[in-house]
C-alpha positions as CSV (number, residue, x, y, z in Angstrom):
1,X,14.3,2.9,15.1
2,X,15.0,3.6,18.9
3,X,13.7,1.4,21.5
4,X,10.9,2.3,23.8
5,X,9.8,0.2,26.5
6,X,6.0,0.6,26.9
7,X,5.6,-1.0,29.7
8,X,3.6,-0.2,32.6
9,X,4.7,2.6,34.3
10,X,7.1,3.6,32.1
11,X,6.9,7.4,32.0
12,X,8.9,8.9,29.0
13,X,10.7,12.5,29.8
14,X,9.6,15.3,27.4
15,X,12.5,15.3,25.1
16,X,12.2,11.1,24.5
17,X,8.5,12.3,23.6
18,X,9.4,14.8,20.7
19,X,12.0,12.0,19.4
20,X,8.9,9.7,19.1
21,X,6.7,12.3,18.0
22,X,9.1,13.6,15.7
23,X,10.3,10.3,14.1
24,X,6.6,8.9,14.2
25,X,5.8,12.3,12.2
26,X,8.2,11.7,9.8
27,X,7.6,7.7,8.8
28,X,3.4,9.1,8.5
29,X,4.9,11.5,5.8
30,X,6.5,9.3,3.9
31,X,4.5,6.4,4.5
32,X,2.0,5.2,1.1
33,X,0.1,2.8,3.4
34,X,-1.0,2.7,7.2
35,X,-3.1,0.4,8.0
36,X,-4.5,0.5,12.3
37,X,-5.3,-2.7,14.3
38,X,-6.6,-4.3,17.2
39,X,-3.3,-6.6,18.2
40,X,-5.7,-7.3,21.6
41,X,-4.8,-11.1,22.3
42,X,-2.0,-11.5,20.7
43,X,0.7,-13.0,22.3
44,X,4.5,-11.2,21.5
45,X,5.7,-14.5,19.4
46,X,2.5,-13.6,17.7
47,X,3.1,-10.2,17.1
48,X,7.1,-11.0,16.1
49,X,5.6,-13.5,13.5
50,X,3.1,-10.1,12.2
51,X,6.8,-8.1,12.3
52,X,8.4,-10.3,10.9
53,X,6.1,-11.4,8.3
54,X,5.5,-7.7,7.2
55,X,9.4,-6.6,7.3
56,X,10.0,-9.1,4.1
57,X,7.7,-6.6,2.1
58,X,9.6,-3.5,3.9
59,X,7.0,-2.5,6.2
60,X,7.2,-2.1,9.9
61,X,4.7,-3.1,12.3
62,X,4.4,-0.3,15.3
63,X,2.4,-0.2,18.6
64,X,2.9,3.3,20.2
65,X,1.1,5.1,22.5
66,X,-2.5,6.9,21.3
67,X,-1.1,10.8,22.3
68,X,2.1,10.3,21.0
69,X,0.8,9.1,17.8
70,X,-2.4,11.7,17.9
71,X,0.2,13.9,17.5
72,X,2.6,12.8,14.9
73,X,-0.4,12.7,12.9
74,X,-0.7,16.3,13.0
75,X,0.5,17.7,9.6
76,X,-0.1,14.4,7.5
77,X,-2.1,12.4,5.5
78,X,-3.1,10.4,9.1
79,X,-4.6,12.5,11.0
80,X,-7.4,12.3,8.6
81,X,-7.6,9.2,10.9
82,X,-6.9,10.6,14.0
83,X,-10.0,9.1,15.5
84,X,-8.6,5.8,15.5
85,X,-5.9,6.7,18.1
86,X,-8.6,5.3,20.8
87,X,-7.7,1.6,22.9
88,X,-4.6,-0.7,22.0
89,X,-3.7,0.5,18.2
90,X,-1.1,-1.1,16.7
91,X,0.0,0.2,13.3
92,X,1.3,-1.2,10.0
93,X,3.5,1.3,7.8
94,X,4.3,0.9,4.5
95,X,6.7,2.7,2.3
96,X,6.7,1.3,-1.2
97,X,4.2,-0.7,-2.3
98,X,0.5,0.4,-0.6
99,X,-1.3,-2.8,-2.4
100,X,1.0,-5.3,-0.8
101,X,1.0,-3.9,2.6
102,X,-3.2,-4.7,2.6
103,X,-2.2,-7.7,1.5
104,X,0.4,-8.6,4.5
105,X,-2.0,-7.5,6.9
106,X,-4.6,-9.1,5.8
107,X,-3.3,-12.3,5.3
108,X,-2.0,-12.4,8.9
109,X,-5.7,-11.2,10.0
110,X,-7.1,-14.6,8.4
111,X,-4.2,-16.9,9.6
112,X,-4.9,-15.3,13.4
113,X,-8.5,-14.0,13.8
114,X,-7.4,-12.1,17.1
115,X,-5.9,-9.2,14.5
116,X,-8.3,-7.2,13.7
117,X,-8.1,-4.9,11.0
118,X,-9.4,-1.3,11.5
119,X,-9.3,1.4,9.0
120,X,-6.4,2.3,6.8
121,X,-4.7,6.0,4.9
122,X,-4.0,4.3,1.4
123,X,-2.1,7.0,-0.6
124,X,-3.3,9.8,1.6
125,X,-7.3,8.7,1.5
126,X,-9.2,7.4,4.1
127,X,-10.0,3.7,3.8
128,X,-12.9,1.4,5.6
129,X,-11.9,-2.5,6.4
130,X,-13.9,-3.6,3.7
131,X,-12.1,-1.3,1.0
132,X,-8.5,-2.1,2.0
133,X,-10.1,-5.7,1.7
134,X,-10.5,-4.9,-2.2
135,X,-7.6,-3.2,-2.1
136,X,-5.8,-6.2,-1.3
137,X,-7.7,-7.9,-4.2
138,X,-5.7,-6.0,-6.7
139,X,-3.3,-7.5,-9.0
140,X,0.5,-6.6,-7.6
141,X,1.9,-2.6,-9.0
142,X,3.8,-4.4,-11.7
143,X,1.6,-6.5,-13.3
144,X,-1.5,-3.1,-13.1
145,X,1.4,-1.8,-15.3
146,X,1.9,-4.4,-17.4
147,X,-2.1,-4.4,-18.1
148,X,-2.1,-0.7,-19.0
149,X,0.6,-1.3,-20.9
150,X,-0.8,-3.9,-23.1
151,X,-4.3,-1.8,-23.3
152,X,-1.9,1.3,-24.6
153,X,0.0,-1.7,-27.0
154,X,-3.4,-3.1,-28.8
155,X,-5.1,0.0,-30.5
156,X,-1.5,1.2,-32.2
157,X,-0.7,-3.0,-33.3
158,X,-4.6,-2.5,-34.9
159,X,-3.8,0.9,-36.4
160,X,-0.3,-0.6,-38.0
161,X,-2.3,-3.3,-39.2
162,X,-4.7,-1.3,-40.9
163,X,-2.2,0.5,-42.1
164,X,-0.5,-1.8,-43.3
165,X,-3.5,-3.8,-45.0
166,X,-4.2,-0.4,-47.2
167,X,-0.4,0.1,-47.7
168,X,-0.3,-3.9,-48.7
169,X,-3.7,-3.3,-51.0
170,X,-2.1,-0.2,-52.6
171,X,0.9,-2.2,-53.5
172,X,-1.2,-5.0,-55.1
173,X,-3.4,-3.0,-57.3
174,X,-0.2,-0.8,-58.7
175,X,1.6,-4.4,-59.2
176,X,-1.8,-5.5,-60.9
177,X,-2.1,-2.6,-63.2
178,X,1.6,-2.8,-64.2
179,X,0.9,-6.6,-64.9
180,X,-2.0,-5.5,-67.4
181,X,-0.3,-2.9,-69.1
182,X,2.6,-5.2,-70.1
């Protein structure tokens, strides 16, 4: 990731724009979870804690500016969202695991109330606060497996044991009509 200083009056040449816009572009593409805030009030040991917090689950915490990012969107699941490019927007990408990036950024929101959470692109739909906030409710990607796992696992142990009962039933009768013909 390169370096931009957003500072006031900083002015970006046309070619450091595409670089943003392109590499911007590319994380939205390949990106399972972006999530937008409000980072208004946050102080920057605040927002390195938020970083720093939501690096340890391999996401990246972003605050670029609303053009640049209008039109990285362009071409990818986000600009489904490309309304929310309006005031301070910070953004949370995640690559792997779109359950646990609601999570991060949620549980940061309730530790500091001056996050606020806006809407997210979970998977490529759109998604209000409230619904990454059941989003976040979900058990972690591992054990979801695990549970349809098990639901595939208990109607085949039933149909062996059924099976089993009539093969076990067979077996008794033919050993109980062998005992009463000797």
């Amino acid at each position: 990731m390169i370096w931009y200083p957003w500072g006031r009056g900083c002015k970006l040449n046309r070619s450091e724009k595409k670089e943003v816009i392109n590499e911007l572009r590319e994380e939205f593409g390949r990106a399972k979870a972006v999530i937008f805030t409000d980072y208004r009030g946050l102080t920057v040991a605040e927002l390195s804690d938020l970083r720093s917090l939501l690096r340890e689950g391999n996401f990246e915490y972003k605050v670029v500016k609303n053009t640049l990012a209008g039109l990285a969107s362009e071409g990818t699941p986000v600009y489904a969202a490309r309304d929310s490019f309006r005031g301070p927007v910070g953004i949370a990408i995640g690559y792997e695991d779109p359950v646990l990036a609601a999570k991060k950024v949620l549980e940061y929101a309730k530790k500091n109330d001056k996050l606020k959470v806006g809407i997210g692109i979970i998977e490529g739909s759109v998604c209000a606060a409230d619904e990454l906030k059941s989003v976040a409710e979900l058990p972690p990607r591992k054990v979801l497996l695990s549970m349809v796992a098990g639901s595939f696992k208990a109607p085949l142990g039933k149909l062996a044991g059924a099976l089993n009962a009539t093969l076990s039933k067979f077996v008794y009768v033919m050993e109980a009509i062998k005992n009463k013909k000797s």
